[in-house]
ROSE-4610 file (N, C-alpha, C; in Angstrom, 1 decimal, always signed):
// ROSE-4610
residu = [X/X/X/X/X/X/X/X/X/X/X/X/X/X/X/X/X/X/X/X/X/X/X/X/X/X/X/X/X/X/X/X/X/X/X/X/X/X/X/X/X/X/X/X/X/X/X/X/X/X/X/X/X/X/X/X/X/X/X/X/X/X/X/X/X/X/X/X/X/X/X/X/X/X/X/X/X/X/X/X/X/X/X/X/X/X/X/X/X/X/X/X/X/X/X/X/X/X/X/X/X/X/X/X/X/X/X/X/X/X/X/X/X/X/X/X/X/X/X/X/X/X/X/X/X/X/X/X/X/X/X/X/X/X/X/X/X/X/X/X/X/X/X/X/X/X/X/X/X/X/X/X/X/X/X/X/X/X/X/X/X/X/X/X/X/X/X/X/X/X/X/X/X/X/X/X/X/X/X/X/X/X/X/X/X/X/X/X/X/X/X/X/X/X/X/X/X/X/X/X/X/X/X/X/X/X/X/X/X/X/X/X/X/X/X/X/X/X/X/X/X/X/X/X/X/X/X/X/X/X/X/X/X/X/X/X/X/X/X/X/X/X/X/X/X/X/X/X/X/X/X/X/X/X/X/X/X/X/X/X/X/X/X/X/X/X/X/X/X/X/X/X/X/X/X/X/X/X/X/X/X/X/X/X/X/X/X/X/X/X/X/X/X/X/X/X/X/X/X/X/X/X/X/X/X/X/X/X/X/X/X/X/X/X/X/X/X/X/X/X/X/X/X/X/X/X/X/X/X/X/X/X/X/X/X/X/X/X/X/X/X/X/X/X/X/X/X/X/X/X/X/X/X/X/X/X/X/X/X/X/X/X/X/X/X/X/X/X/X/X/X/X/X/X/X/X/X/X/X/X/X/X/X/X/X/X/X]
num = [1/1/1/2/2/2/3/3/3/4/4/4/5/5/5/6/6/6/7/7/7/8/8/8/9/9/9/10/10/10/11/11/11/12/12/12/13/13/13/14/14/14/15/15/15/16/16/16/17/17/17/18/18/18/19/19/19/20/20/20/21/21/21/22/22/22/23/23/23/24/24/24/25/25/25/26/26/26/27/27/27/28/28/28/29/29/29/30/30/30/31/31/31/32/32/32/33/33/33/34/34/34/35/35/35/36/36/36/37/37/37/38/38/38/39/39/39/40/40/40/41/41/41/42/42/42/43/43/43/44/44/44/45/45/45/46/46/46/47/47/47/48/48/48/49/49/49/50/50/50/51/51/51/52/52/52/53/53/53/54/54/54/55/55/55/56/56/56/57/57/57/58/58/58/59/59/59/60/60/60/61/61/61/62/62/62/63/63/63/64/64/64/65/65/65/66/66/66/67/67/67/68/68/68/69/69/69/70/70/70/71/71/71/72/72/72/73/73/73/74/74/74/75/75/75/76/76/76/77/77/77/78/78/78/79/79/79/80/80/80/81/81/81/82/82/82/83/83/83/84/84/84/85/85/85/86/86/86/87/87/87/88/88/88/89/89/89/90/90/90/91/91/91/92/92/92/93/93/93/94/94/94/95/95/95/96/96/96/97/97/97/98/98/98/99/99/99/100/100/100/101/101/101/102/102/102/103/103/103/104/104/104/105/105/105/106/106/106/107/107/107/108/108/108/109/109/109/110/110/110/111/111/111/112/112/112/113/113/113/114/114/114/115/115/115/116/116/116/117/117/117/118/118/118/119/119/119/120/120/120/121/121/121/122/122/122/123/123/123/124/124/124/125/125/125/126/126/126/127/127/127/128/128/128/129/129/129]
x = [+16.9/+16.1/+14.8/+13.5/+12.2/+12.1/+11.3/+11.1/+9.9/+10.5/+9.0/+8.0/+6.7/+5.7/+4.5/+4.3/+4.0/+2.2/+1.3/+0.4/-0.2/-0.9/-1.0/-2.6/-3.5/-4.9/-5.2/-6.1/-6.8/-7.6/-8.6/-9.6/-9.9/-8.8/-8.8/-7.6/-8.0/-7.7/-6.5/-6.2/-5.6/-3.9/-4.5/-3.0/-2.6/-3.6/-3.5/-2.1/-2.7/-2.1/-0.3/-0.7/+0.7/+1.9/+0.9/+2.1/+2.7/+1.9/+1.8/+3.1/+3.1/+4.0/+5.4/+5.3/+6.5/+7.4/+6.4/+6.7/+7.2/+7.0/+7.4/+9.1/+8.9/+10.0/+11.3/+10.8/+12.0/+12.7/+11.4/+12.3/+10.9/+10.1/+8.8/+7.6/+7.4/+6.1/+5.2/+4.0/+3.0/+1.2/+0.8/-0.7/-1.3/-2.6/-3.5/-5.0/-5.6/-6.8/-7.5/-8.4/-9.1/-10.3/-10.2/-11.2/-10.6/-10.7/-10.7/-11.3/-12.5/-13.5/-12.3/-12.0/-11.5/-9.9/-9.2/-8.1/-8.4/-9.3/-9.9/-9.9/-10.0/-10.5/-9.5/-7.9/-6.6/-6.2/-6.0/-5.6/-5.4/-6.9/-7.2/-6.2/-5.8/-5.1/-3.4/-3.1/-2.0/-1.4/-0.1/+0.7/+1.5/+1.7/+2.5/+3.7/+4.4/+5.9/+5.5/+5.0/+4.6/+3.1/+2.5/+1.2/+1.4/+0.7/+0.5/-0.7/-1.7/-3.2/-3.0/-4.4/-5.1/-5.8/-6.2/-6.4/-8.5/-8.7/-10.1/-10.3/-11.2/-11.7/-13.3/-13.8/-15.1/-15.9/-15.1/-15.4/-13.9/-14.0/-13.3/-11.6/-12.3/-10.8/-11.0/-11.0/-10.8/-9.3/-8.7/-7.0/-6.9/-7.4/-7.1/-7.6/-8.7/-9.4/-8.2/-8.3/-7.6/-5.9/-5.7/-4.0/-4.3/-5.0/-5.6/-5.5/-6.6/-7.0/-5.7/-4.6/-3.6/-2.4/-2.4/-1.7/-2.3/-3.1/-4.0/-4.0/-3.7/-3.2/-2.1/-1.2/-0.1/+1.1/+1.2/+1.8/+3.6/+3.4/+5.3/+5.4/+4.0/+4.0/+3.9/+4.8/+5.1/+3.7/+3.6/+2.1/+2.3/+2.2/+2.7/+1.1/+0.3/-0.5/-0.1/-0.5/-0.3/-1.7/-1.9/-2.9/-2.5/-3.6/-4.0/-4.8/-5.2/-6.1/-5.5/-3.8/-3.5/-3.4/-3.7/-3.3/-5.4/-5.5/-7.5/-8.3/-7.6/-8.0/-7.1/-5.9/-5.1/-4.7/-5.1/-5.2/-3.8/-2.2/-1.7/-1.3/-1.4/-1.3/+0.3/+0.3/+1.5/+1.4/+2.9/+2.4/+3.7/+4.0/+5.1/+4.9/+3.7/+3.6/+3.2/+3.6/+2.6/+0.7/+0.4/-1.2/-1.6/-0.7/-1.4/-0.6/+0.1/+0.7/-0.5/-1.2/-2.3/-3.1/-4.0/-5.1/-4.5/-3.3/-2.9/-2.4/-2.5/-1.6/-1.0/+0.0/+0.6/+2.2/+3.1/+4.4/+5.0/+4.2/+5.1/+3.4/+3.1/+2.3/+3.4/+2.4/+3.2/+1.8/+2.6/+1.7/+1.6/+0.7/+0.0/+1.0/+2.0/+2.5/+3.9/+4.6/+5.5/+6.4/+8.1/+9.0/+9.0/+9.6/+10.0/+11.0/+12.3/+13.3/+12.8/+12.1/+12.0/+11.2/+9.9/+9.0/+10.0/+11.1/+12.2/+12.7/+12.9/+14.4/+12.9/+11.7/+11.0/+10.5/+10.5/+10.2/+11.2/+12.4/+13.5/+14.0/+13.5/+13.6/+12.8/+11.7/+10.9/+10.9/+11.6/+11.8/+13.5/+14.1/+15.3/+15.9/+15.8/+17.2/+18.4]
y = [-17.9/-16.7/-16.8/-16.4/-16.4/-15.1/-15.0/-14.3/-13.2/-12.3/-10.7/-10.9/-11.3/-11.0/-9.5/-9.2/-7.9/-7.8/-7.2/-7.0/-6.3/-6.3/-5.5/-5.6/-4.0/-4.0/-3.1/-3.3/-2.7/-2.7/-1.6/-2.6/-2.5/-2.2/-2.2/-3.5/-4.7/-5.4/-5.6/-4.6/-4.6/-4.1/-3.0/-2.3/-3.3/-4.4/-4.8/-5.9/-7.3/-7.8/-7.3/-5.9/-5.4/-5.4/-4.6/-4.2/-5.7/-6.6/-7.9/-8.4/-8.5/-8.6/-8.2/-6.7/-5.9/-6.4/-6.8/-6.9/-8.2/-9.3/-10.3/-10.5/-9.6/-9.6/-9.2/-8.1/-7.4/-8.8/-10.0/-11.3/-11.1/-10.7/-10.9/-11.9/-12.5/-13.1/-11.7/-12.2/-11.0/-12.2/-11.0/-11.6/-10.3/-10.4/-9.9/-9.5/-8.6/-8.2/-7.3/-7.3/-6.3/-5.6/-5.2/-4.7/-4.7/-3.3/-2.9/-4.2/-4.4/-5.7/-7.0/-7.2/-8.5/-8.5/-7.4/-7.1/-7.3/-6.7/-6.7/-7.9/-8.8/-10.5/-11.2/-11.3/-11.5/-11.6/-10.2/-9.6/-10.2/-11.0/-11.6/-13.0/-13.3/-14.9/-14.6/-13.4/-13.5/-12.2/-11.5/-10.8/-10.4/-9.6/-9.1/-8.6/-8.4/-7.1/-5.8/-5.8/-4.7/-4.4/-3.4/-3.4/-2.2/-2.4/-1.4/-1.3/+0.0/+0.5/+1.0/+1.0/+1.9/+2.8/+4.1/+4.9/+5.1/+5.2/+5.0/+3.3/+3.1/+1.8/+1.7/+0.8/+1.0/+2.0/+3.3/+4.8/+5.1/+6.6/+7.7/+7.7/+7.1/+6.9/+5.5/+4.5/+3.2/+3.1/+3.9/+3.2/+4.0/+4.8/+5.9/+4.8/+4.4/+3.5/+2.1/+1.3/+0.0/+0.8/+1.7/+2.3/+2.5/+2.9/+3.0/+2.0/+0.8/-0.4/-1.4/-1.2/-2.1/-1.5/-0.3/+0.1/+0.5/-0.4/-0.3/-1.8/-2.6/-4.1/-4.8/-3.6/-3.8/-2.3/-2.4/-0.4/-0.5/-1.8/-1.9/-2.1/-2.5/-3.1/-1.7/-1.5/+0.0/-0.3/+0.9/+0.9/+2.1/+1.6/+2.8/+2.8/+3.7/+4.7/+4.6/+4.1/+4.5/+4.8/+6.0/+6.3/+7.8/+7.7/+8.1/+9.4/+9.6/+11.0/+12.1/+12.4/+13.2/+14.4/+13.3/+13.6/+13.8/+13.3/+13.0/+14.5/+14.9/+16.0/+17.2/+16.6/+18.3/+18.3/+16.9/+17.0/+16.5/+17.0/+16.2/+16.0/+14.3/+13.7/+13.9/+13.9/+13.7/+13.5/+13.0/+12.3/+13.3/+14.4/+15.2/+15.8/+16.3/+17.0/+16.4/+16.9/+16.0/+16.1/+16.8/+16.6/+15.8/+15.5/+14.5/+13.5/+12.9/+11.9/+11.5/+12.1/+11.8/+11.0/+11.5/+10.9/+9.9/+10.2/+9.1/+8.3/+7.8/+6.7/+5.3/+6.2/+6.1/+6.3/+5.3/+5.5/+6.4/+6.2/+6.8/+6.7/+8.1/+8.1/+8.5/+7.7/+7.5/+7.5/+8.2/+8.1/+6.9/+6.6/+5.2/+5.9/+4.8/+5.3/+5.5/+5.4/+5.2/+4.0/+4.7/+3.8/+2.9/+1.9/+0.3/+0.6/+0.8/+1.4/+1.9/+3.1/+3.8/+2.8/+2.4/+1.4/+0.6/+0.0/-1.0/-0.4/+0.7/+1.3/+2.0/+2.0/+2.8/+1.5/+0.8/-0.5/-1.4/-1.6/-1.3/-1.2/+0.0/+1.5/+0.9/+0.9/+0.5/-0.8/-1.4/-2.8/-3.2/-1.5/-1.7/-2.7/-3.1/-3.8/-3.3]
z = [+4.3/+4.6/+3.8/+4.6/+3.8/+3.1/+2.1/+1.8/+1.9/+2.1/+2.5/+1.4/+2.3/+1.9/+2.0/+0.4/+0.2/-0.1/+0.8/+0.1/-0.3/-1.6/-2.4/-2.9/-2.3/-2.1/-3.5/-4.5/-5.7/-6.5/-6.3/-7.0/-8.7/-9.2/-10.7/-10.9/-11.6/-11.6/-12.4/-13.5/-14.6/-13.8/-13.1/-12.1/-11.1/-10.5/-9.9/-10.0/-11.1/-11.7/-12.3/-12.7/-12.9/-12.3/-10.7/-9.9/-9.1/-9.1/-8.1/-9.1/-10.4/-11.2/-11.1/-10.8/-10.5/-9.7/-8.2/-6.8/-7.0/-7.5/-7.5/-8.1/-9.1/-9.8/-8.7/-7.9/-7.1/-6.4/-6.0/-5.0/-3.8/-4.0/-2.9/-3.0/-2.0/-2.1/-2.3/-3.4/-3.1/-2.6/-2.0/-1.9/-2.0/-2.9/-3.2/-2.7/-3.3/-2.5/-3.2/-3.7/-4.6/-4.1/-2.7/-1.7/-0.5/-0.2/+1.5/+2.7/+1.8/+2.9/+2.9/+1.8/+1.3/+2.0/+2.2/+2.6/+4.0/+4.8/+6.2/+6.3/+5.9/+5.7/+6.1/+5.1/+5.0/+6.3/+6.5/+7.7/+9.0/+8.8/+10.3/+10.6/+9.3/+9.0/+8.6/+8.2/+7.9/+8.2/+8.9/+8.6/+8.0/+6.7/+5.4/+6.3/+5.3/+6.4/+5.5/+4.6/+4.1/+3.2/+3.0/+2.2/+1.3/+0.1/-1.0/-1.1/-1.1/-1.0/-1.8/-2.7/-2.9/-2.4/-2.8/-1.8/-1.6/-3.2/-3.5/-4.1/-3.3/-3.7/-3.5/-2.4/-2.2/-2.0/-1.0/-1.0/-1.3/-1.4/-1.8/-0.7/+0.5/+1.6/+2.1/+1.3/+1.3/+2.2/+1.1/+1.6/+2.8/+3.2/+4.6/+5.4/+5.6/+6.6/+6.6/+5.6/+5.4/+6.0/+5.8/+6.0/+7.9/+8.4/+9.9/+10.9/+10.1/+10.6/+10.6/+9.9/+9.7/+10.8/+10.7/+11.8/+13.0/+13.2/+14.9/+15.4/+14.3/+14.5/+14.4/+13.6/+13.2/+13.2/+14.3/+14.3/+13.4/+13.3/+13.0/+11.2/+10.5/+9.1/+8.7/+7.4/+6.5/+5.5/+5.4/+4.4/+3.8/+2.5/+1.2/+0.4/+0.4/-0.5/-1.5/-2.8/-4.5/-4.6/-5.3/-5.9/-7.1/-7.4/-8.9/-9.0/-7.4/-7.2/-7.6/-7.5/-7.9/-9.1/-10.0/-11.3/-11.5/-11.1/-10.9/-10.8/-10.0/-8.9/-8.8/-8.5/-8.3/-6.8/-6.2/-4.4/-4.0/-3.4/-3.4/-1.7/-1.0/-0.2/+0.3/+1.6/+2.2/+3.8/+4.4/+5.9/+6.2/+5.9/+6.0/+7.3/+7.4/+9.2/+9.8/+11.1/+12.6/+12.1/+12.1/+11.8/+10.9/+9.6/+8.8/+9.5/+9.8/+10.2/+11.6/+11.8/+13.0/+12.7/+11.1/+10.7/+9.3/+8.9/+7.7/+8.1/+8.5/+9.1/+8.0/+6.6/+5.6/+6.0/+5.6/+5.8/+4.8/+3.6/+2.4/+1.1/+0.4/-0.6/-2.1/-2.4/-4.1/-5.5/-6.5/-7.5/-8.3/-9.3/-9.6/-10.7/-11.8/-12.4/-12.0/-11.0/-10.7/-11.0/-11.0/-12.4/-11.8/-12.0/-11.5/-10.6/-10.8/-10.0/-8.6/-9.0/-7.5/-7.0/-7.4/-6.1/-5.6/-6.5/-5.7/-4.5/-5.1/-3.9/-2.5/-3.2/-1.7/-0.9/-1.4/-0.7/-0.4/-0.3/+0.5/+1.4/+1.3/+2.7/+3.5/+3.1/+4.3/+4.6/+4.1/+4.4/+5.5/+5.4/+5.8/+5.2/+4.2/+3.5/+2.8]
């Protein structure tokens, strides 16, 4: 059996490195990306079974667009939102109704800072294993 490859878009290098770490550890290939553009790039050469965004990167809804563009190419790959706006701002994200579910086109949002455990068990889920 191969193993799921996870990608993982950020443009803070330090979180980046971390989580790629994390992911690896659960039993996943990871590939990397530290730009929306650069992710866009990937994309065209390889299909992930799953992606992890950020949500602000080059602008403010980096991950909204990159979360869009992947599921306009890819309507079946799960795409989880981690971001940090929350705690930033006070703004909190969700794909819980039909109308966000329209324009987010996020399987599941998560805060930056989340335990090791749960990313395992939410990535998982969406992985149906």
């Amino acid at each position: 059996m191969t193993k799921k490859t996870i990608l993982i878009v950020d443009d803070d290098p330090d979180y980046l490195f971390q989580l790629k770490l994390k992911v690896q550890q659960f039993g996943f290939e990871v590939i990397t990306a530290d730009s929306q553009q650069e992710a866009e790039r990937m994309l065209d050469f390889v299909k992930p079974d799953l992606a992890i965004l950020d949500l602000m990167m080059e602008t403010e809804d980096s991950g909204f667009i990159l979360s869009f563009k992947i599921k306009r190419k890819y309507p079946d790959l799960p795409v989880i939102i981690a971001t940090g706006v929350t705690a930033e701002t006070g703004i909190n994200f969700s794909s819980n109704s039909e109308g966000d579910k329209n324009w987010i086109k996020a399987d599941l949002f998560l805060d930056k800072g989340i335990r090791t455990d749960q990313l395992h068990k939410e990535i998982n889920k969406l992985l149906k294993i």
